[in-house]
C-alpha positions as CSV (number, residue, x, y, z in Angstrom):
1,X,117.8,108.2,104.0
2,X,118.6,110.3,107.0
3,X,117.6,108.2,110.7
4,X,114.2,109.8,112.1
5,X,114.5,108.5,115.5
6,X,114.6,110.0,118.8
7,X,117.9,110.5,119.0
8,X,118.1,113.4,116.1
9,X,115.6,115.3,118.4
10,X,117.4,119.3,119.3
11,X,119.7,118.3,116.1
12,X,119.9,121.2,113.7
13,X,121.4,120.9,110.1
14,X,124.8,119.2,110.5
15,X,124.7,118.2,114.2
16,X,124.5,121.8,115.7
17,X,122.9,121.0,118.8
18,X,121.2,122.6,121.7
19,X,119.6,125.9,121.8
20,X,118.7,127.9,118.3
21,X,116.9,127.3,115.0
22,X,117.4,128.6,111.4
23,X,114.7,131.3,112.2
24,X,115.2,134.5,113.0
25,X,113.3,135.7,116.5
26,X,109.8,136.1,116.4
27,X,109.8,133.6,112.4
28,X,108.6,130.3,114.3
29,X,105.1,131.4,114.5
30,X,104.7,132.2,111.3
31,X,106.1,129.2,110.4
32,X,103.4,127.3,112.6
33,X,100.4,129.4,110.9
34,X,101.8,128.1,107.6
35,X,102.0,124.4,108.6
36,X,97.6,124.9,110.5
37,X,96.9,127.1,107.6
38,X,95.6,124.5,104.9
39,X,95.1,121.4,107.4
40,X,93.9,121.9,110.6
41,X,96.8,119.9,112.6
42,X,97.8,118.9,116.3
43,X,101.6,119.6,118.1
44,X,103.0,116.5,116.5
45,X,101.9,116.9,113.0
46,X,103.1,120.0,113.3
47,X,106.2,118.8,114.1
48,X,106.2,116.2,111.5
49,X,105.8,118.7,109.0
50,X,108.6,120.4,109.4
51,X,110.8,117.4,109.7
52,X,109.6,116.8,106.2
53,X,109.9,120.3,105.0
54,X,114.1,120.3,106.2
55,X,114.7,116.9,105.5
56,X,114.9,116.2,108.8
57,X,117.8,118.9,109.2
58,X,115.5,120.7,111.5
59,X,113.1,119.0,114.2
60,X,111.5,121.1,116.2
61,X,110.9,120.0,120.0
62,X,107.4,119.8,121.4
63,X,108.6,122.5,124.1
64,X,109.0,125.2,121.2
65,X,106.1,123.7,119.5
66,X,103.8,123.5,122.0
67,X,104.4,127.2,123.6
68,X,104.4,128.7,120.4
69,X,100.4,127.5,119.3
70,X,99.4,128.4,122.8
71,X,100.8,132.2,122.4
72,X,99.1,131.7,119.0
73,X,96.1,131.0,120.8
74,X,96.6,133.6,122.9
75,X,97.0,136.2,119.8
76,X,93.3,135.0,118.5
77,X,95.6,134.1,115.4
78,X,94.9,130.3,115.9
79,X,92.1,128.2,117.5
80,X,92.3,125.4,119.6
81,X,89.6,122.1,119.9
82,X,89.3,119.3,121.3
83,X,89.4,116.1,119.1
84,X,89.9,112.3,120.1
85,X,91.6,113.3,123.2
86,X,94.1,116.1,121.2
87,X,94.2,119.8,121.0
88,X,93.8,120.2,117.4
89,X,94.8,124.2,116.2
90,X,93.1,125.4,113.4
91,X,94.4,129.0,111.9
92,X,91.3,131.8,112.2
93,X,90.7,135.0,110.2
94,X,93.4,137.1,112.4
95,X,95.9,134.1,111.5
96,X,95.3,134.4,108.0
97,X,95.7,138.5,108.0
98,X,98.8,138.6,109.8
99,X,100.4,135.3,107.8
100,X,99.6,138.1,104.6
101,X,101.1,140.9,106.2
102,X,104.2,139.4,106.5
103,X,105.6,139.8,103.0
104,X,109.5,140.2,104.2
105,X,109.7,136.9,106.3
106,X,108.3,135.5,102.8
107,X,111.1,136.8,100.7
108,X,113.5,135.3,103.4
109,X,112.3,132.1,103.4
110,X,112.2,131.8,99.5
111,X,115.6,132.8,99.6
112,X,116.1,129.9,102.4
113,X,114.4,127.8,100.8
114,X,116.4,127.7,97.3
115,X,119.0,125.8,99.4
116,X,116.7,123.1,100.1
117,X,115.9,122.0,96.7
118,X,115.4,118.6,95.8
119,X,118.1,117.8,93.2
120,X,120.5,118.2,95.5
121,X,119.1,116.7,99.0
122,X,120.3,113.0,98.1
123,X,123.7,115.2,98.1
124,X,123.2,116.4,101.3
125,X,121.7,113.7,102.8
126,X,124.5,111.6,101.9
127,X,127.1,114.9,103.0
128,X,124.9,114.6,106.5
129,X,125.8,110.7,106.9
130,X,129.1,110.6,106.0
131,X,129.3,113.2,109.0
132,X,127.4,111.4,111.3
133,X,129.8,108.2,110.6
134,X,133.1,110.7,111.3
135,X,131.4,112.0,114.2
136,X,131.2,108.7,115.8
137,X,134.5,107.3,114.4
138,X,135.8,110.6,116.4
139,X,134.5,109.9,119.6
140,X,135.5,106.2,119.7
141,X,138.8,106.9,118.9
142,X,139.6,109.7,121.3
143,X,138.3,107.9,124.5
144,X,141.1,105.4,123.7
145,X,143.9,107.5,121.7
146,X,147.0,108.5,122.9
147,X,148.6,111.8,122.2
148,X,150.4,110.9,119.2
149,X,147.0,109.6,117.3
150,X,145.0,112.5,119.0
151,X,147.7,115.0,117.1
152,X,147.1,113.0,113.9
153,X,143.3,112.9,114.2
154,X,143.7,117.1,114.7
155,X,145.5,117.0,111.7
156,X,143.7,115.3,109.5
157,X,140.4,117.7,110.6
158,X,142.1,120.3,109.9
159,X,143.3,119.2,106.7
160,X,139.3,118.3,105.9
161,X,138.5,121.8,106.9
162,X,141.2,123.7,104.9
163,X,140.0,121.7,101.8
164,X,136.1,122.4,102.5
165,X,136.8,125.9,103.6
166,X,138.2,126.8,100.0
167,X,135.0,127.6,98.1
Protein backbone atom coordinates (compact mmCIF):
# COMPACT_ATOMS: atom_id res chain seq x y z
CA UNK A 1 0.00 0.00 0.00
CA UNK A 2 1.21 3.29 -1.33
CA UNK A 3 1.94 6.11 1.96
CA UNK A 4 -1.14 8.76 1.87
CA UNK A 5 0.50 11.23 3.91
CA UNK A 6 1.30 14.74 3.41
CA UNK A 7 4.39 14.35 2.02
CA UNK A 8 3.04 12.66 -1.42
CA UNK A 9 1.16 16.08 -1.83
CA UNK A 10 2.25 17.80 -5.76
CA UNK A 11 3.61 14.06 -6.35
CA UNK A 12 2.48 12.89 -9.79
CA UNK A 13 2.77 9.17 -10.98
CA UNK A 14 6.43 8.10 -10.24
CA UNK A 15 7.64 11.08 -8.31
CA UNK A 16 7.24 13.79 -11.14
CA UNK A 17 6.87 16.67 -9.05
CA UNK A 18 5.94 20.25 -9.17
CA UNK A 19 3.78 21.93 -11.71
CA UNK A 20 1.52 19.64 -14.31
CA UNK A 21 -1.15 16.88 -14.08
CA UNK A 22 -2.02 13.92 -16.48
CA UNK A 23 -4.79 16.22 -17.97
CA UNK A 24 -4.71 17.98 -20.77
CA UNK A 25 -5.61 21.99 -20.39
CA UNK A 26 -8.96 22.92 -19.77
CA UNK A 27 -9.80 18.42 -18.56
CA UNK A 28 -9.64 19.23 -14.72
CA UNK A 29 -13.06 20.65 -14.64
CA UNK A 30 -14.54 18.07 -16.11
CA UNK A 31 -12.99 15.87 -14.01
CA UNK A 32 -14.35 17.91 -10.90
CA UNK A 33 -18.10 17.83 -12.46
CA UNK A 34 -17.62 13.94 -12.56
CA UNK A 35 -16.39 13.60 -9.00
CA UNK A 36 -19.97 16.54 -7.66
CA UNK A 37 -22.02 14.78 -10.28
CA UNK A 38 -23.53 11.79 -8.28
CA UNK A 39 -22.55 13.09 -4.62
CA UNK A 40 -22.82 16.38 -3.80
CA UNK A 41 -19.04 16.83 -2.20
CA UNK A 42 -16.77 19.65 -0.61
CA UNK A 43 -12.85 20.61 -1.77
CA UNK A 44 -11.39 17.71 0.15
CA UNK A 45 -13.61 14.88 -0.85
CA UNK A 46 -13.00 16.05 -3.95
CA UNK A 47 -9.63 15.62 -3.56
CA UNK A 48 -10.00 12.33 -1.89
CA UNK A 49 -11.67 11.02 -4.77
CA UNK A 50 -9.19 11.34 -6.97
CA UNK A 51 -6.54 10.03 -4.78
CA UNK A 52 -8.62 6.97 -4.90
CA UNK A 53 -9.40 7.00 -8.54
CA UNK A 54 -5.17 7.12 -9.38
CA UNK A 55 -4.15 5.15 -6.64
CA UNK A 56 -2.78 7.88 -5.16
CA UNK A 57 -0.52 8.43 -8.37
CA UNK A 58 -2.27 11.75 -8.65
CA UNK A 59 -3.30 14.13 -5.62
CA UNK A 60 -4.52 17.05 -6.62
CA UNK A 61 -3.65 20.22 -4.35
CA UNK A 62 -6.46 22.29 -2.71
CA UNK A 63 -4.98 25.34 -4.85
CA UNK A 64 -6.07 23.62 -8.17
CA UNK A 65 -9.03 22.19 -6.47
CA UNK A 66 -10.32 25.01 -4.89
CA UNK A 67 -9.97 27.61 -8.07
CA UNK A 68 -11.28 25.22 -10.25
CA UNK A 69 -15.08 24.67 -8.36
CA UNK A 70 -15.13 28.45 -7.88
CA UNK A 71 -14.69 29.14 -11.87
CA UNK A 72 -17.23 26.22 -11.93
CA UNK A 73 -19.29 28.29 -9.86
CA UNK A 74 -18.65 31.04 -11.84
CA UNK A 75 -19.79 29.01 -15.18
CA UNK A 76 -23.41 28.30 -13.42
CA UNK A 77 -22.06 24.68 -14.13
CA UNK A 78 -21.84 23.94 -10.27
CA UNK A 79 -23.53 25.30 -7.07
CA UNK A 80 -22.10 26.12 -4.04
CA UNK A 81 -23.87 25.89 -0.15
CA UNK A 82 -23.15 26.22 2.89
CA UNK A 83 -23.12 23.14 5.19
CA UNK A 84 -21.66 22.59 8.84
CA UNK A 85 -19.21 25.37 8.27
CA UNK A 86 -18.14 23.91 4.48
CA UNK A 87 -18.82 25.04 0.96
CA UNK A 88 -20.37 22.02 -0.30
CA UNK A 89 -20.64 22.07 -4.53
CA UNK A 90 -23.33 20.35 -6.01
CA UNK A 91 -23.35 19.94 -10.08
CA UNK A 92 -26.68 21.93 -11.60
CA UNK A 93 -28.46 21.37 -14.96
CA UNK A 94 -25.69 23.48 -17.09
CA UNK A 95 -23.04 21.02 -15.30
CA UNK A 96 -24.74 18.11 -16.35
CA UNK A 97 -25.18 19.45 -20.25
CA UNK A 98 -21.72 20.39 -20.70
CA UNK A 99 -20.33 17.03 -18.76
CA UNK A 100 -22.56 15.31 -21.95
CA UNK A 101 -21.26 17.38 -24.44
CA UNK A 102 -17.95 16.36 -23.90
CA UNK A 103 -17.84 13.02 -25.68
CA UNK A 104 -13.95 13.41 -26.85
CA UNK A 105 -12.44 14.10 -23.27
CA UNK A 106 -14.58 10.72 -22.63
CA UNK A 107 -12.88 8.63 -25.18
CA UNK A 108 -9.57 9.99 -23.76
CA UNK A 109 -10.04 9.16 -20.46
CA UNK A 110 -11.32 5.53 -21.28
CA UNK A 111 -8.27 5.13 -23.13
CA UNK A 112 -6.39 6.57 -19.80
CA UNK A 113 -8.07 4.77 -17.81
CA UNK A 114 -7.29 1.13 -19.32
CA UNK A 115 -3.85 1.73 -17.73
CA UNK A 116 -5.20 1.98 -14.38
CA UNK A 117 -6.78 -1.32 -14.17
CA UNK A 118 -6.88 -3.23 -11.12
CA UNK A 119 -5.03 -6.50 -11.92
CA UNK A 120 -2.13 -4.84 -12.31
CA UNK A 121 -2.11 -1.91 -9.52
CA UNK A 122 -0.50 -4.25 -6.75
CA UNK A 123 2.23 -4.24 -9.80
CA UNK A 124 2.54 -0.89 -9.89
CA UNK A 125 2.07 -0.12 -6.50
CA UNK A 126 4.90 -2.27 -5.63
CA UNK A 127 7.02 -0.75 -9.05
CA UNK A 128 6.15 2.81 -7.20
CA UNK A 129 7.80 1.58 -3.75
CA UNK A 130 10.65 -0.01 -4.85
CA UNK A 131 11.21 3.58 -6.49
CA UNK A 132 10.58 5.46 -3.62
CA UNK A 133 13.22 3.18 -1.58
CA UNK A 134 15.95 3.88 -4.67
CA UNK A 135 15.06 7.40 -4.50
CA UNK A 136 16.01 7.66 -0.96
CA UNK A 137 18.97 5.17 -1.08
CA UNK A 138 20.12 7.81 -3.89
CA UNK A 139 20.03 10.80 -2.03
CA UNK A 140 21.71 9.31 1.15
CA UNK A 141 24.46 8.07 -0.71
CA UNK A 142 25.34 11.07 -2.83
CA UNK A 143 25.58 13.62 0.12
CA UNK A 144 28.42 11.31 1.36
CA UNK A 145 29.92 9.62 -1.95
CA UNK A 146 32.99 10.32 -3.43
CA UNK A 147 33.66 10.50 -7.04
CA UNK A 148 34.47 7.04 -7.60
CA UNK A 149 31.03 5.65 -5.95
CA UNK A 150 29.17 8.68 -7.60
CA UNK A 151 30.54 7.21 -11.18
CA UNK A 152 29.39 3.68 -10.08
CA UNK A 153 25.98 4.85 -8.83
CA UNK A 154 25.68 6.73 -12.58
CA UNK A 155 26.38 3.56 -13.90
CA UNK A 156 24.34 1.36 -12.41
CA UNK A 157 21.15 3.99 -13.33
CA UNK A 158 22.05 3.89 -16.45
CA UNK A 159 22.38 0.29 -16.65
CA UNK A 160 18.53 0.22 -14.89
CA UNK A 161 17.49 2.51 -17.58
CA UNK A 162 18.92 0.74 -20.70
CA UNK A 163 17.19 -2.48 -19.40
CA UNK A 164 13.70 -0.64 -18.71
CA UNK A 165 13.96 1.37 -21.82
CA UNK A 166 14.04 -1.95 -24.02
CA UNK A 167 10.30 -2.60 -24.37
Amino acid sequence: MVSRDWRYRGQHFFGRIGRGSPFQRGDFKYIILQCIKDKPSYGYEIIRALRERFFSFYIPSPGSVYPTLQMLEEMGYALASEKEGKKVYAITEEGRKYLDSQKEFRARMRGQDKGWNSEKMDDIVETRRQFEKLTQLLREKARTADTEKLGRIRKALSNAYEEISKD
